[in-house]
C-alpha atoms as one frame of an Amber mdcrd trajectory, in Angstrom:
protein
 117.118 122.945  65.915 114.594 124.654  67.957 111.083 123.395  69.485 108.586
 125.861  70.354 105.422 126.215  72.066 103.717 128.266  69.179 101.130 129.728
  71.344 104.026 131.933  73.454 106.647 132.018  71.411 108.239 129.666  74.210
 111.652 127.974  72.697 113.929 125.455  73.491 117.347 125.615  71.645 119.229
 121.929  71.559 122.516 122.111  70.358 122.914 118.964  68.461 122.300 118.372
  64.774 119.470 115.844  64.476 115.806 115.845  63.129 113.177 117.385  64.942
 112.213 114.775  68.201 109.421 113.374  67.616 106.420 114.088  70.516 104.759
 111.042  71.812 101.219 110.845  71.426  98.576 108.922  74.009  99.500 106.654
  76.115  96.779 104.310  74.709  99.622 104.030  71.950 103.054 103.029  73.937
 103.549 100.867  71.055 104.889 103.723  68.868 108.428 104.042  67.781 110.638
 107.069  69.120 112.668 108.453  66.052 116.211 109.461  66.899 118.107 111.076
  63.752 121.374 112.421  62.997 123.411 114.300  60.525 126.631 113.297  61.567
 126.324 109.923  63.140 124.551 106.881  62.168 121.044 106.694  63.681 119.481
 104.009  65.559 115.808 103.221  65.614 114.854 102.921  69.421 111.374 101.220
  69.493 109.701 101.719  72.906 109.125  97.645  73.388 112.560  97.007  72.535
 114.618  94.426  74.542 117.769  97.203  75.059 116.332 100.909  74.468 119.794
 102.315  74.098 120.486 105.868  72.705 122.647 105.993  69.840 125.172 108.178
  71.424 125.663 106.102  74.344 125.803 103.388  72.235 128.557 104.610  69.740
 130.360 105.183  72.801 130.169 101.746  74.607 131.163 100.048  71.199 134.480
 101.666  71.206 134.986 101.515  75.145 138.259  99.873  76.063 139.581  98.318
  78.754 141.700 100.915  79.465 138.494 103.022  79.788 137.172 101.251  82.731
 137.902 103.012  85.907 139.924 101.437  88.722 138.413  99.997  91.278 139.467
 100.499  94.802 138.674  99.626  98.478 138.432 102.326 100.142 137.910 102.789
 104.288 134.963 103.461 105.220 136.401 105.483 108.597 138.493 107.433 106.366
 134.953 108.198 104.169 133.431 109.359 107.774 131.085 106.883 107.594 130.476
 105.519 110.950 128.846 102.262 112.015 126.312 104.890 114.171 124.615 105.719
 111.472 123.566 103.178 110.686 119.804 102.336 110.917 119.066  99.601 114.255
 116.337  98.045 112.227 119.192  97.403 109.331 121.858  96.315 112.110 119.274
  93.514 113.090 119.156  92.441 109.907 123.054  92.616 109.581 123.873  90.775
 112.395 121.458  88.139 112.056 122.620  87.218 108.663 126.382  87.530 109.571
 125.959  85.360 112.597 124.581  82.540 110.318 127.733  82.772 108.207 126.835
  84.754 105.652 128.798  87.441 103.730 126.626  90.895 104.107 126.679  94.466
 102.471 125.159  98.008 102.341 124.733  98.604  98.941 123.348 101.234  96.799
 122.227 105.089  97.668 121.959 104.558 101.324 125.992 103.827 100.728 126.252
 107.329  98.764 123.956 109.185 101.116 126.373 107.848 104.168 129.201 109.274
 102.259 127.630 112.665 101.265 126.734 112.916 105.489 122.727 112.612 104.236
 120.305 110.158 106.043 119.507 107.614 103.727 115.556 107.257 103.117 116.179
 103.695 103.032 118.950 100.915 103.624 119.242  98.167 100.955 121.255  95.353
 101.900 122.543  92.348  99.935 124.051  89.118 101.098 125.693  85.733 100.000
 123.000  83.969 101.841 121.802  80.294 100.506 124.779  78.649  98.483 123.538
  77.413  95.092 126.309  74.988  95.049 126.144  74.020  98.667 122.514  73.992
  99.534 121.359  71.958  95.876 123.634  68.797  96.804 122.834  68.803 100.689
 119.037  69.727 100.162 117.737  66.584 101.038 120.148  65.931 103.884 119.722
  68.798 105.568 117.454  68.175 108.737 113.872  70.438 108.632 113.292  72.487
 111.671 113.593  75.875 112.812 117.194  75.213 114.435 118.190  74.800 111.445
 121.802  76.982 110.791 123.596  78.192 107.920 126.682  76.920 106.173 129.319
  76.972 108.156 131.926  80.305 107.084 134.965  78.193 106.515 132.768  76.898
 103.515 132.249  80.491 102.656 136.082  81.464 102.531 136.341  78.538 100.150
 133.846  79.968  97.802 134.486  83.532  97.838 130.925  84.801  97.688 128.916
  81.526  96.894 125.237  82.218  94.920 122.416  81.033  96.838 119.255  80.048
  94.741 116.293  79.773  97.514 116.535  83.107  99.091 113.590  83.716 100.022
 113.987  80.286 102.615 116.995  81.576 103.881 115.876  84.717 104.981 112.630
  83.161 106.187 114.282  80.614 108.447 116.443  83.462 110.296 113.919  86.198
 110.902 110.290  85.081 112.041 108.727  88.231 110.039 109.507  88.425 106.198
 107.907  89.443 103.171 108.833  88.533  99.707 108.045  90.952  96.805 108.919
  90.409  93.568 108.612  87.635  91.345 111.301  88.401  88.013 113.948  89.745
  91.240 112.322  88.680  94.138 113.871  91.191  97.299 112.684  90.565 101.455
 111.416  92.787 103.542 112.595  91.935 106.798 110.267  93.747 109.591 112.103
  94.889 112.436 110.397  96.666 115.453 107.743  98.449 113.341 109.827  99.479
 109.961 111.382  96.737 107.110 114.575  96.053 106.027 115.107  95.421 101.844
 117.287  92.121 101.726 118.379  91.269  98.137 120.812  88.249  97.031 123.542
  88.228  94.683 121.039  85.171  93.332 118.834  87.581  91.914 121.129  89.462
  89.872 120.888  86.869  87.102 121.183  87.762  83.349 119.266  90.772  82.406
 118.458  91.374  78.667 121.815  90.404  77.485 123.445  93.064  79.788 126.891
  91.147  79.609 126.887  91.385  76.086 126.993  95.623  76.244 130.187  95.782
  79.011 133.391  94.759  79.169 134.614  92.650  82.288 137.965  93.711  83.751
 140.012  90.411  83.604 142.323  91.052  87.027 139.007  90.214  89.519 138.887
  87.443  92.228 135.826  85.828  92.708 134.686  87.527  95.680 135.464  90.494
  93.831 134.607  89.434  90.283 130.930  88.876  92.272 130.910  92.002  93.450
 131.899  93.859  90.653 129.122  91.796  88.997 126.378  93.018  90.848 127.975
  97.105  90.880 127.644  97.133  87.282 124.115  96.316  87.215 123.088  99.257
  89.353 121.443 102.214  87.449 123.679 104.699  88.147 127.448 104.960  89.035
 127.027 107.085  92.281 124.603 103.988  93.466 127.259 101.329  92.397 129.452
 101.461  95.613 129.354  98.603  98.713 130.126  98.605 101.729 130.852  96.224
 104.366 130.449  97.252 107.900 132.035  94.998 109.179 135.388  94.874 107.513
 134.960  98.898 107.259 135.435  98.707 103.312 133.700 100.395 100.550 134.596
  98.741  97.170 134.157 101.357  94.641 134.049  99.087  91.170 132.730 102.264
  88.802 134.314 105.024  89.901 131.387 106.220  91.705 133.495 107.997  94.056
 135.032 110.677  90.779 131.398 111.261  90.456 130.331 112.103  93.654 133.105
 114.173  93.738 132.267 116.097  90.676 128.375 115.890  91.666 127.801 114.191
  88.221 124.984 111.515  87.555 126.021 108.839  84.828 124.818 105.339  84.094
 127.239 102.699  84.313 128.933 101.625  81.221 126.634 104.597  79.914 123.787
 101.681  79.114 120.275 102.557  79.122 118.519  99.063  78.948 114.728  98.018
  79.343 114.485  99.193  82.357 115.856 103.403  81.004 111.218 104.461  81.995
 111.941 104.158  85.238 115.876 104.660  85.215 114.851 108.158  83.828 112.381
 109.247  86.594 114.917 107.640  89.056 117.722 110.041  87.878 115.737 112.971
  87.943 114.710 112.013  91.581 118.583 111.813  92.453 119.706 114.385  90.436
 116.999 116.844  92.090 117.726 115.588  95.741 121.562 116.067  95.890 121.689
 118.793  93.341 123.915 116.948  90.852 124.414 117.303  87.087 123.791 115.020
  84.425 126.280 114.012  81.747 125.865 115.321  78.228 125.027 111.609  76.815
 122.544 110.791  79.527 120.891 114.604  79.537 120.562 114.136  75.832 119.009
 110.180  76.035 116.717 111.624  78.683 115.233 114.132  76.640 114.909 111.366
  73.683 113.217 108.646  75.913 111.422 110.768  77.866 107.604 109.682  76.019
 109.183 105.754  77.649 108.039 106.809  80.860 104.106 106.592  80.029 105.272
 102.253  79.595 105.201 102.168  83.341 102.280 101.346  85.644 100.403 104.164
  87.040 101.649 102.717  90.838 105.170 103.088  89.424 104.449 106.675  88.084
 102.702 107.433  91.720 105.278 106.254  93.508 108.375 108.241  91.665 106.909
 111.406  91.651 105.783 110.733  95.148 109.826 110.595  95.831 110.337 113.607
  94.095 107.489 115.576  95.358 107.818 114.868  98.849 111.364 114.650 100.038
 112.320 118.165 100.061 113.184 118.248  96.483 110.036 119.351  95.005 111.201
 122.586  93.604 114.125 121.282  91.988 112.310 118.576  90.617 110.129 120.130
  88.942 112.396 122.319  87.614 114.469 119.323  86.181 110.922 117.604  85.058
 110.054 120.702  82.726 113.646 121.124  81.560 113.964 117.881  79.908 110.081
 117.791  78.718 109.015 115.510  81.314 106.083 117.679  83.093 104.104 117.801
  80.025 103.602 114.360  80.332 103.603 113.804  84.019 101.606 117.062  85.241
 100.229 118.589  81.965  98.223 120.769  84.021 101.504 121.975  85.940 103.419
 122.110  82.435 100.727 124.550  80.902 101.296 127.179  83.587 104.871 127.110
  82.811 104.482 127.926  79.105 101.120 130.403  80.519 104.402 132.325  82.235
 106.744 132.650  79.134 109.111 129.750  81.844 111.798 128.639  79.443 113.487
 125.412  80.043 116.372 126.524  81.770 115.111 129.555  83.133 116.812 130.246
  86.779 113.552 132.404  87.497 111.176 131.477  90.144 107.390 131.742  90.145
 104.217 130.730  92.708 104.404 126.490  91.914 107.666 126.835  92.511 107.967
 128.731  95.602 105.105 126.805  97.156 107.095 123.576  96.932 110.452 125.453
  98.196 110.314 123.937 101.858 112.919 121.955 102.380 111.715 118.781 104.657
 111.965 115.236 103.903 108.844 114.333 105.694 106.600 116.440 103.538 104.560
 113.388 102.156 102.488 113.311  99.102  98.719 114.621 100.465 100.324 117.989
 101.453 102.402 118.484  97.453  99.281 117.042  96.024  97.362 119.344  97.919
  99.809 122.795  97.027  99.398 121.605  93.261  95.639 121.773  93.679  95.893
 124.637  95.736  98.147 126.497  93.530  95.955 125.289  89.944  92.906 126.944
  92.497  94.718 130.480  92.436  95.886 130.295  88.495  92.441 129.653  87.788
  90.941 132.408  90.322  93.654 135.110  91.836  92.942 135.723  94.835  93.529
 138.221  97.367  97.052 138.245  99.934  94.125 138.451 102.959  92.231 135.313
 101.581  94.789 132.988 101.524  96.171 134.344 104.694  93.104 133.481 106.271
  92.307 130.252 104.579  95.781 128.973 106.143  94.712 130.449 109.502  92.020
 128.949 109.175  93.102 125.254 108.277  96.101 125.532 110.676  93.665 125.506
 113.507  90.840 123.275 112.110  88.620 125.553 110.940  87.281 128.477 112.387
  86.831 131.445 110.558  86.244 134.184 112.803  89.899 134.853 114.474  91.195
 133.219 111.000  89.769 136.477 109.364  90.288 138.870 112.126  94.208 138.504
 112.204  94.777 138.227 108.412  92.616 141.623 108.011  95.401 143.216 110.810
  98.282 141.808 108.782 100.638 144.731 107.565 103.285 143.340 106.219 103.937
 143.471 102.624 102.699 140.148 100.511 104.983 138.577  98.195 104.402 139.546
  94.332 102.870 136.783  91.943 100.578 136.783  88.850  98.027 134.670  91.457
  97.940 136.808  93.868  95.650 140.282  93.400  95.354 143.056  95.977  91.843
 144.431  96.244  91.245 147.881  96.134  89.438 147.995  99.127  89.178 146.724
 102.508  86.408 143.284 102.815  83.983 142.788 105.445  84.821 140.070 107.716
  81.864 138.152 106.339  82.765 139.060 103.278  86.649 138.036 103.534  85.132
 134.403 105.203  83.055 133.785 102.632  85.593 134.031  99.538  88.019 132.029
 102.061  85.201 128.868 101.957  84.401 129.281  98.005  88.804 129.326  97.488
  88.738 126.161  99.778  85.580 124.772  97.557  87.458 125.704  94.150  90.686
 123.486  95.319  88.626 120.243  96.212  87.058 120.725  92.692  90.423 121.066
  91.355  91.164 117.800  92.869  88.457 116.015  91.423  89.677 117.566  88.095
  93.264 116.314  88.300  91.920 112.363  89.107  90.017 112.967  85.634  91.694
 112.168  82.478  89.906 114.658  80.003  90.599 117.178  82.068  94.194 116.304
  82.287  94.249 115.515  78.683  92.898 119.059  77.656  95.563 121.058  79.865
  98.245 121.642  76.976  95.219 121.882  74.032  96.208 125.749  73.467 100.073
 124.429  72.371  99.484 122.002  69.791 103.143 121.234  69.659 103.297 119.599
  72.877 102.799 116.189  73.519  99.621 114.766  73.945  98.765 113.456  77.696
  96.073 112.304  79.623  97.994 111.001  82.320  96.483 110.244  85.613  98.351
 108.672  88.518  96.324 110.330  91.374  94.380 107.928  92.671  90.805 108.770
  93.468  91.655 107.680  97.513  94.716 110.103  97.272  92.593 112.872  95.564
  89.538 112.037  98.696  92.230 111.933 101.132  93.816 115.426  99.997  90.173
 116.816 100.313  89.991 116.039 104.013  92.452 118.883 104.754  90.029 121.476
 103.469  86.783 119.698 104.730  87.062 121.768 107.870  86.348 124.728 106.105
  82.653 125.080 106.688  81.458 127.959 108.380  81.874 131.382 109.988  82.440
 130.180 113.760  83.762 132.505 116.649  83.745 129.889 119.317  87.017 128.510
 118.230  90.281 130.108 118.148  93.434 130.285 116.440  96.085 128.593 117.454
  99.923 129.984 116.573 101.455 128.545 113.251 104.748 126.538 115.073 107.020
 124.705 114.079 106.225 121.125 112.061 106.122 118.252 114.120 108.260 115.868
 111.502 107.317 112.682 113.169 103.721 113.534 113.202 103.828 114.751 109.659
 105.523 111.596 108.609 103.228 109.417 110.540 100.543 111.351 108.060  98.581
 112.775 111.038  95.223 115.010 109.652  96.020 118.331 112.115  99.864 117.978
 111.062  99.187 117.361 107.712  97.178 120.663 107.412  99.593 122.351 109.822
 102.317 121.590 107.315 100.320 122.865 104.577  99.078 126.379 106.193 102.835
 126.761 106.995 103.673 126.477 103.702 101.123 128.544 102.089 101.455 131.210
 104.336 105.373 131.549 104.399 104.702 131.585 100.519 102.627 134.643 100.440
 104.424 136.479 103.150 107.502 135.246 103.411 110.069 135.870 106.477 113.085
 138.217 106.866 116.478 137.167 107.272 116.412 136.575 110.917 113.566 133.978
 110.122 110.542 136.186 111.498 107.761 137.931 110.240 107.680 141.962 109.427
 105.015 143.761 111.901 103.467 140.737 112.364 103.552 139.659 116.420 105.015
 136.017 116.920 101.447 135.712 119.195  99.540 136.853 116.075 101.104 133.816
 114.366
């Protein structure tokens, strides 16, 4: 079977029998159902508001899983992993502590666990505890005295239970640390602040009964409790690699799902290969991880992906804004977006994005690069969301205008150091060495005034604020793809209009043609400035970018007769 863009010629060959995929239409119509066929296996409807949205071939699989299927679990050191209590976090070893020292069982759970293993730092550090014993705390409730001295159960109590399941988490965690938020009302989590940052603190509570999940797994019969608890709470993670525990203390790592066979073989795989009611945001979410360490998917979930992938357009626009802020702006852009238009996810998300790809003859899996993607090479995990939002815009700018290697030289001169025009213009004019070659960018034939050159640098910087107001607008958005008929339908906005005005700030010093101010040298990104979103960083980061782009470095990291006081 073979989709194609019919406007290019652009085709995508999938090598399973089955009837043609269905595109999803509006969003204003999530209700629709999402046909999956097949010639050789029995098909299962998979209606978007279902309960469990599980793909048929995942599905035909889990029916016939055995026991014998179900990977051993193991407890493995952490010391011989190389993780090392160091690394972790000292806002998350406050947290630690103080629940431990109030008798409660604690654990690193999830991809900070994976991250420690791989020798990453973790973006964040989830932890999960035993804290508030449903058995315990319901029958002494009313004896227990009220005051803020009051402690937690005693630990011998604790050995007794295994891991007990507290119900009231949230007053646990309240009673030891002074500053707590709850979020959350279906799986309520803490964040615990700690010396200006927070700490996510779940319970083993709030991994109640989700959609019948028991009913899809089987449960290995040789557990403990303590264990069996564990396990429990493993096998509701989304993926296997984000399964694994740790205890810091104790220097374990339980490993329930064999997460540690797929790390090793950098695969991404869903545990028990379920994809439930939560598979929207599971799908983004594995994209995200696949993109940041660079693994593989499995067959089954590549396949689902590509099925489900109109189920993403069910979640909330903050959702949406949030996961592609993750994958935009942790030093995975390029390989995100590469994964995004690969399994027909850009069209949806960034239509606008998606229609240059098809513009370029880009096939699904082709290994060729191109100006989007080389703009959003720069491998930093502090690059936030104003400066990707800002290349897109930029980029969308220079598709819709080409523009000259000398103009957007000088434009990220010229927002590098605030502003100013005149040295801006004067050094990019004296720049020899050869510009990188893309579609966007067009040599003139001739040699611009410097009044000349300034001027198209303010109407480039005027053409990407209006290309920000475009992308916040959903006709616009919705009439990116209108020259491929056969691809879905999207008017997808999740730029907020106090992103989009915030983006615009980094080209609102573009203004006029002023020699009293000079040009400072393009350094090195300040990463804690960046992070902290600081204006002059934040366009610092983005002239960088942009100008590396168009005239790229040699292999010992400088550029070709260009002077490092010229930069």
């Amino acid at each position: 079977m073979a989709m194609a863009f019919s406007a290019t010629g652009l085709a995508q060959r999938i090598p399973y029998s089955r009837s043609p995929l269905l595109f999803c239409i509006r969003k204003a119509r999530v209700q629709s159902s999402v046909a999956i066929g097949s010639a050789a296996e029995s098909a299962i409807l998979c209606k978007e508001q279902d309960k469990d949205c599980i793909s048929f071939a995942l599905r035909r699989k889990e029916i016939k899983q055995s026991d014998s299927s179900i990977p051993q679990w193991k407890a493995l050191s952490s010391e011989d992993l190389g993780i090392d209590s160091s690394m972790i976090s000292k806002a998350t070893r406050v947290v630690l502590d103080g629940l431990r020292k109030q008798g409660y069982e604690v654990y690193l759970v999830g991809g900070c666990v994976r991250d420690l293993i791989l020798k990453r730092i973790p973006k964040d550090f989830d932890v999960i505890t035993s804290a508030q014993l449903k058995e315990i705390y319901s029958k002494n409730k009313r004896e227990q005295p009220k005051g803020k001295g009051q402690e937690g159960p005693p630990r011998e109590k604790l050995k007794n239970k295994g891991l007990p399941i507290v119900e009231n988490h949230r007053k646990v965690v309240r009673k030891i640390f002074a500053r707590c938020l709850v979020v959350g009302k279906r799986f309520p989590i803490c964040h615990v602040h700690v010396s200006g940052t927070f700490v996510e603190v779940s319970s083993f509570s709030t991994s109640g009964s989700r959609n019948g999940f028991n009913n899809y797994i089987n449960k290995p019969s040789n557990l403990s409790e303590p264990d069996y608890i564990r396990w429990e709470n493993c096998s509701r993670r989304d993926f296997t690699i984000n399964s694994l525990m740790y205890d810091p203390y104790n220097k374990v790592v339980y490993d329930y799902l064999g997460a540690m066979e797929d790390i090793r073989k950098s695969k991404v795989a869903c545990n028990f290969n379920v994809l439930n009611s939560n598979s929207s945001a599971r799908i983004l979410r594995g994209v995200r991880i696949a993109a940041r360490l660079g693994f593989h998917f499995t067959k089954d979930i590549a396949l689902s992906i590509k099925e489900l992938s109109c189920s993403v357009l069910k979640l909330d626009k903050g959702r949406l804004l949030m996961e592609m802020n993750y994958m935009l702006a942790f030093g995975s852009a390029e390989a995100s977006l590469r994964l995004l238009w690969r399994f027909g996810l850009l069209e949806i998300l960034l239509p606008i994005q998606a229609s240059y790809f098809v513009s370029q003859g880009f096939r699904r899996r082709d290994a060729r690069s191109n100006m989007l993607l080389e703009t959003n090479l720069y491998n930093s995990s502090k690059i936030q969301e104003r400066t990707t939002i800002a290349l897109l815009a930029f980029h969308k700018a220079l598709v819709d205008q080409p523009q000259d290697p000398v103009v957007v030289a000088a434009l990220s001169l010229a927002i590098n150091n605030g502003g100013s025009l005149f040295e801006a213009v004067e050094i990019a004019q004296n720049i020899s060495q050869p510009h990188a070659s893309f579609h966007e960018i067009v040599e003139s034939n001739h040699k611009e005034s410097d009044y000349s050159l300034a001027e198209q640098v303010i109407d480039l910087a005027d053409s990407v604020n209006t290309v920000l107001w475009k992308m916040t607008n959903s006709q616009y958005v919705s009439q990116a793809m209108i020259k491929y008929p056969q691809a879905p339908w999207s008017d997808l906005v999740f730029i907020s209009q106090p992103l989009s005005t915030s983006v615009c700030k980094i080209f609102e010093c573009i203004r006029s043609y002023n020699k009293n101010v000079s040009v400072p040298k393009i350094s090195r990104i300040n990463h804690y400035a960046l992070a902290r979103g600081n204006l002059p960083e934040v366009r610092h980061a983005f002239a960088r970018i942009v100008f590396d782009t168009v005239y790229p470095r040699n292999q010992n990291g400088q550029f070709n007769n260009v002077e490092p006081n010229e930069r």
